[in-house]
C-alpha positions as CSV (number, residue, x, y, z in Angstrom):
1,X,106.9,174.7,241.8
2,X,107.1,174.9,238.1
3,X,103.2,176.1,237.4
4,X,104.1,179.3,236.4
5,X,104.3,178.1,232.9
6,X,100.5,177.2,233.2
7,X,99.8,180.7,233.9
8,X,100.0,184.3,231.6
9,X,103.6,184.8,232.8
10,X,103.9,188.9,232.9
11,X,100.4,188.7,234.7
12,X,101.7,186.1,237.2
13,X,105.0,188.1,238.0
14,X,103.0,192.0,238.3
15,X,101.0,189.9,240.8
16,X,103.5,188.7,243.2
17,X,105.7,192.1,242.8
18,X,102.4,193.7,244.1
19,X,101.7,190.9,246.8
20,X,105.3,190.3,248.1
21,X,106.3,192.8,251.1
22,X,108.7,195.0,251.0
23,X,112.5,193.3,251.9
24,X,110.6,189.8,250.7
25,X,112.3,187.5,248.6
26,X,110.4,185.8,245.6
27,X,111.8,182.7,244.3
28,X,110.2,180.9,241.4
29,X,111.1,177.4,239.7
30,X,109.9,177.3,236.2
31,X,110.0,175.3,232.7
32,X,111.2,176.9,229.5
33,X,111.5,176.0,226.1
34,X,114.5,175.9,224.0
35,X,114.6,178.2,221.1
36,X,117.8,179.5,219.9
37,X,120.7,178.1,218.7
38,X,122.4,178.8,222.8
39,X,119.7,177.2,224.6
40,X,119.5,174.2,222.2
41,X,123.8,173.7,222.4
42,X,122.7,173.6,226.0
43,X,120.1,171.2,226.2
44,X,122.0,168.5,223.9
45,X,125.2,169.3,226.0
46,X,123.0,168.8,229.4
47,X,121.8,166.0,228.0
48,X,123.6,162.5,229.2
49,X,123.0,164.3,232.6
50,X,119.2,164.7,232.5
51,X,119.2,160.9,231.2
52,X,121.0,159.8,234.2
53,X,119.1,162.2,237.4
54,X,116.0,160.7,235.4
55,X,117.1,157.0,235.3
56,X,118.3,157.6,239.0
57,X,115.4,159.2,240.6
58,X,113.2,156.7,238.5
59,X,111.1,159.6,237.1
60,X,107.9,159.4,235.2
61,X,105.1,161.9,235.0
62,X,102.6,161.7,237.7
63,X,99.1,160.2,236.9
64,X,96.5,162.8,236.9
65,X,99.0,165.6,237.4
66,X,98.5,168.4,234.7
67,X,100.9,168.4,232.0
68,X,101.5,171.6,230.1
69,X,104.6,172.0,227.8
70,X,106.3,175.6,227.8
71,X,105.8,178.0,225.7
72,X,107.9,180.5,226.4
73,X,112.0,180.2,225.8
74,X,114.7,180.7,228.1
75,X,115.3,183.9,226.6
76,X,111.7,185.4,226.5
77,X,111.9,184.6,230.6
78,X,114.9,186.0,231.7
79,X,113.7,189.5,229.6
80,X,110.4,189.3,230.8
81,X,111.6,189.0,234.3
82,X,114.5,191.6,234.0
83,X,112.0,194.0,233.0
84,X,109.8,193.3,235.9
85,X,111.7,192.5,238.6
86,X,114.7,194.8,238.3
87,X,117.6,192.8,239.9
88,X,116.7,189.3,239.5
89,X,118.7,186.9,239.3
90,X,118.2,184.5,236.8
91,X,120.0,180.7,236.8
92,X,119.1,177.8,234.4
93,X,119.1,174.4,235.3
94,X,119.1,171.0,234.3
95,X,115.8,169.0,233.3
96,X,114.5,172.2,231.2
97,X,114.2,174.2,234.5
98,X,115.3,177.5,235.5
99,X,114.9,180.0,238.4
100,X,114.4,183.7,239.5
101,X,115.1,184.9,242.9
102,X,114.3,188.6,243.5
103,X,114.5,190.6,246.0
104,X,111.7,193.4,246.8
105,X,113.3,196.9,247.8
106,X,112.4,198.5,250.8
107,X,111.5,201.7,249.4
108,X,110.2,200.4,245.8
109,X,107.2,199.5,244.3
């Protein structure tokens, strides 16, 4: 869960296309950056809610854990994955995540 960011993104998706069986689902949770004026409006609206789930579930960053910040935005996800993964479904979510759940055709790829 979220280390795709950690990883050469378009290299990370041809791989599990090729690996995932036909009729296999492919659900990935990643981080993304904001960079346009949208995904920033977003973030600040999001905002008093991330505070709150954080303050809540007492969250801090794990010792020893890898830390990587994202560099790719919202935007250059959800192209990158609508080009690869024909279909997907793309969903953003609080705390700077978002996810893609794709479905492999039976007959493609």
């Amino acid at each position: 869960m979220t280390t795709v960011h950690h990883m050469d993104f378009t290299g990370a998706l041809l791989r599990m296309r090729e690996l995932l069986r036909p009729g296999g689902t492919l659900v990935i949770v990643g981080l993304a950056r904001e960079q346009s004026v949208g995904e920033w409006a977003a973030f600040l609206a999001a905002a008093p809610v991330m505070r709150v789930t954080k303050a809540v579930r007492r969250a801090t960053t794990p010792e020893g854990m890898p830390v990587a910040d994202a560099e790719m935005s919202y935007g250059e996800v959800r192209r990158v994955a609508r080009q690869l993964l024909p279909g997907v479904r793309y969903r953003r979510h609080v705390l700077r995540r978002y996810s893609l759940t794709w479905q492999k055709s039976l007959t493609r790829w």
